[in-house]
C-alpha positions in Angstrom: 5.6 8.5 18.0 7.5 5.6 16.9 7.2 6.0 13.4 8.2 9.5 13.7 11.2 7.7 15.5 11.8 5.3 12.7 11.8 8.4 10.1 14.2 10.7 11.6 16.7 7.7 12.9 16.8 6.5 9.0 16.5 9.8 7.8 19.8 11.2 5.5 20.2 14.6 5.0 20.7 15.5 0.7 20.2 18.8 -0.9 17.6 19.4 -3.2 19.8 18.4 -6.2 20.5 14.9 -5.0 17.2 14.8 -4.4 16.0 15.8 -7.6 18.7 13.1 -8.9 17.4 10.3 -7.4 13.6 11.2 -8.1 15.1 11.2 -11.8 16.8 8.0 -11.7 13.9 6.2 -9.7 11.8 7.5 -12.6 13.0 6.2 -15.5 14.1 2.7 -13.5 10.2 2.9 -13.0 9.8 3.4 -16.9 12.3 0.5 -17.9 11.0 -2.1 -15.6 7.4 -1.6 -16.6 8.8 -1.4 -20.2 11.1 -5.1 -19.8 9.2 -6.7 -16.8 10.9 -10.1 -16.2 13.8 -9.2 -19.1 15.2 -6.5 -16.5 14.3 -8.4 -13.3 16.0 -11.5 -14.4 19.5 -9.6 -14.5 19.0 -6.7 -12.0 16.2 -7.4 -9.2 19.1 -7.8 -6.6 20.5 -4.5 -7.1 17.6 -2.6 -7.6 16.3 -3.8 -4.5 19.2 -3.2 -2.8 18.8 0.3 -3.9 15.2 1.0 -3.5 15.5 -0.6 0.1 18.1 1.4 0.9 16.7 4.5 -0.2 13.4 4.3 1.9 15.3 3.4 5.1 17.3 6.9 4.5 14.1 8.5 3.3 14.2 11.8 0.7 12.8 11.3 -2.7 10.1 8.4 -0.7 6.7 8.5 -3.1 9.9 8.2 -6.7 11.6 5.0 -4.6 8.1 3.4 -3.6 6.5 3.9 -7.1 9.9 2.1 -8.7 9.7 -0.5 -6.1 6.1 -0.9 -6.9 7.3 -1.5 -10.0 9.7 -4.2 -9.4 7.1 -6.2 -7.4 4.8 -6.4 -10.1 7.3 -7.5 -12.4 8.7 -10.4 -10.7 5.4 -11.3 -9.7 5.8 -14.0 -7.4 9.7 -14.3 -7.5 9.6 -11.6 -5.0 7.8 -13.5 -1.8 11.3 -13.9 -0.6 11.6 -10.1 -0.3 8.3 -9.3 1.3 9.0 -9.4 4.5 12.0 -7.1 4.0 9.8 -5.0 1.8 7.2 -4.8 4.4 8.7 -3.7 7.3 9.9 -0.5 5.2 6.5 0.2 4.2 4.1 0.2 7.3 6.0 2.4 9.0 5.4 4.7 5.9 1.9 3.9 6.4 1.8 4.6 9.5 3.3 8.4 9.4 -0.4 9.6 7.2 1.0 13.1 7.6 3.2 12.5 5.1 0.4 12.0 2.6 1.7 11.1 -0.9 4.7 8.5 0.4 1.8 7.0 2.4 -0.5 6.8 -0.6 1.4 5.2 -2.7 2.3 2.4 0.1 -1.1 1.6 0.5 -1.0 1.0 -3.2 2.1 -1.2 -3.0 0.5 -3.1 -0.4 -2.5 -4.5 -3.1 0.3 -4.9 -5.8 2.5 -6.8 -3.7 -0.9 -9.5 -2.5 -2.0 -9.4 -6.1 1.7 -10.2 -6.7 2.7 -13.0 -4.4 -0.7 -14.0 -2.7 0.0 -16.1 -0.2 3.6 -14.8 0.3 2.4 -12.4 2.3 0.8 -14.9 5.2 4.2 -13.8 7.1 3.5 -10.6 7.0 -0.3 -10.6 7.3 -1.1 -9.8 10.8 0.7 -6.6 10.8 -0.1 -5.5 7.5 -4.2 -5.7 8.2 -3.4 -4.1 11.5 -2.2 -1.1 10.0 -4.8 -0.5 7.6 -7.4 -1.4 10.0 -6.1 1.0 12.6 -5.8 3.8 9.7 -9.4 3.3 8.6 -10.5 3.5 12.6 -8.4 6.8 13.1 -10.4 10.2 13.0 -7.6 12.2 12.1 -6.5 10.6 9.0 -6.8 12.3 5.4 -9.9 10.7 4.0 -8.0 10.3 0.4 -6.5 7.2 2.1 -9.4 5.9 3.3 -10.7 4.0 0.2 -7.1 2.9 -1.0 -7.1 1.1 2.4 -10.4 -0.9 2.0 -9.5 -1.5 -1.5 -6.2 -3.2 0.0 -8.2 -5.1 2.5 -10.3 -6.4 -0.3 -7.2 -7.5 -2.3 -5.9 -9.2 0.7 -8.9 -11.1 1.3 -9.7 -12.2 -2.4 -6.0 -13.7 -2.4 -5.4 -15.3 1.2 -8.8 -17.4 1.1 -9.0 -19.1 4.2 -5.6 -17.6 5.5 -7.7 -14.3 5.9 -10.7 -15.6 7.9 -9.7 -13.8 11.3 -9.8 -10.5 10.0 -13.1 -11.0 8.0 -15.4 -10.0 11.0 -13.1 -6.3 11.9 -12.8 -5.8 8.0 -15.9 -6.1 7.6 -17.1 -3.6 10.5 -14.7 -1.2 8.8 -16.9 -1.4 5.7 -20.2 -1.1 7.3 -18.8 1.5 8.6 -17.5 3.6 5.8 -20.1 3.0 3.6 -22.3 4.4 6.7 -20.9 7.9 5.6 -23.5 10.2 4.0 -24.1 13.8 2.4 -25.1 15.0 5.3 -21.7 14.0 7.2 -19.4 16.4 5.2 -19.6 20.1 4.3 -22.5 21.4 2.2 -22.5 21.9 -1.2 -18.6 20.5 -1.8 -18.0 18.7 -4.7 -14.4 17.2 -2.9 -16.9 16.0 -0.5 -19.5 14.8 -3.2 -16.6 13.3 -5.1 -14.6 11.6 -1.9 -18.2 9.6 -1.4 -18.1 8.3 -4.8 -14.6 7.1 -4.7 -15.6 5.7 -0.8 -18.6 3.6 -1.7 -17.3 2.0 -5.0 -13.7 1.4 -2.9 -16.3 -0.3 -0.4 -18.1 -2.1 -3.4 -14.5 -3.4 -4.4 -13.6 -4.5 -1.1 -16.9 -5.9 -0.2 -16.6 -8.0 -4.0 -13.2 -8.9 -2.2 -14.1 -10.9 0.5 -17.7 -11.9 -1.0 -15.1 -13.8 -3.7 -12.7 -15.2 -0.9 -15.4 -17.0 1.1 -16.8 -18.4 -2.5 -13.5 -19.9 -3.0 -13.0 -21.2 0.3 -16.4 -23.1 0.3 -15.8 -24.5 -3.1 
């Protein structure tokens, strides 16, 4: 209910031509910052933020602004911790509305670029981030294609907030146990999506397992 709230307070009407506009100009800001990296950021993160901010709070054209923004994270690298809590509290909320399955994708993916990107940055920002995933993965009702993207997030987080992540080890890992509890036998018979979506589960749990196996090396080191 409340994100649904959050989306259709933010949400600006635009016709399917503005629309189209923006997913054009996200998409080849998406091209030139991967292309530049720090050469771009170092004149233009301000106002590209400014813009990609802006255009997720409106909503329209969401998975084109999130994959630019995803962007832009990854090429400032760690310049961009002062942003995160900003960034973050545009994104869960996008996590958190799974019906709208692409835009809540792609944040899931944003999540893991953005730890990968500022690592301990996102201690601000951690309890509610792991909160959201963690309540995703528990949730019956939830596509299963976000399912591994979500572990694999959890994993990231843990790798790169060492000790900072020890409360959530215990409920992260009972998420695993659980997914990778998920058999043949669970799932329709003879499906190759369901054949295939196990694959892509157990080597997302392999990842996130390696994840916190890595974090708790570190921390005892």
């Amino acid at each position: 209910v409340g994100c649904v709230w959050w989306m259709e307070r933010n949400q600006v009407p635009r016709s399917e031509e503005c629309v189209l506009t923006i997913q054009l100009v996200c998409g080849a800001l998406y091209a030139l910052t991967t292309k530049l990296g720090k050469k771009l950021t170092a004149q233009y993160s301000q106002i590209l933020l400014g813009l990609y901010f802006e255009l997720l709070r409106q909503g329209g054209a969401a998975e084109e602004s999130l994959l630019s923004l995803t962007s832009l994270i990854v090429a400032m690298s760690d310049e961009f911790t002062p942003y995160v809590n900003e960034c973050v509290s545009i994104v869960v909320p996008l996590i958190q509305c799974y019906d709208e399955l692409e835009a809540c994708k792609i944040s899931i993916e944003l999540i893991g670029d953005l730890v990968r990107s500022v690592g301990k940055g996102i201690k601000p920002c951690l309890e509610i981030t792991v909160q959201t995933l963690c309540t995703l993965l528990a949730k019956n009702d939830v596509d299963r294609k976000v399912k591994p993207l979500a572990i694999i997030a959890l994993g990231d987080m843990s790798m790169n907030l060492g000790e900072d992540y020890i409360p959530y080890i215990s409920s992260t890992l009972q998420l695993f146990q659980q997914a990778s509890a998920t058999s043949y036998s669970d799932g329709p018979i003879n499906s190759e999506d369901w054949i295939e979506y196990l694959g892509e589960l157990r080597e997302s749990v392999l990842q996130g397992y390696t994840g916190v196996v890595l974090s708790l090396i570190h921390i005892s080191e």
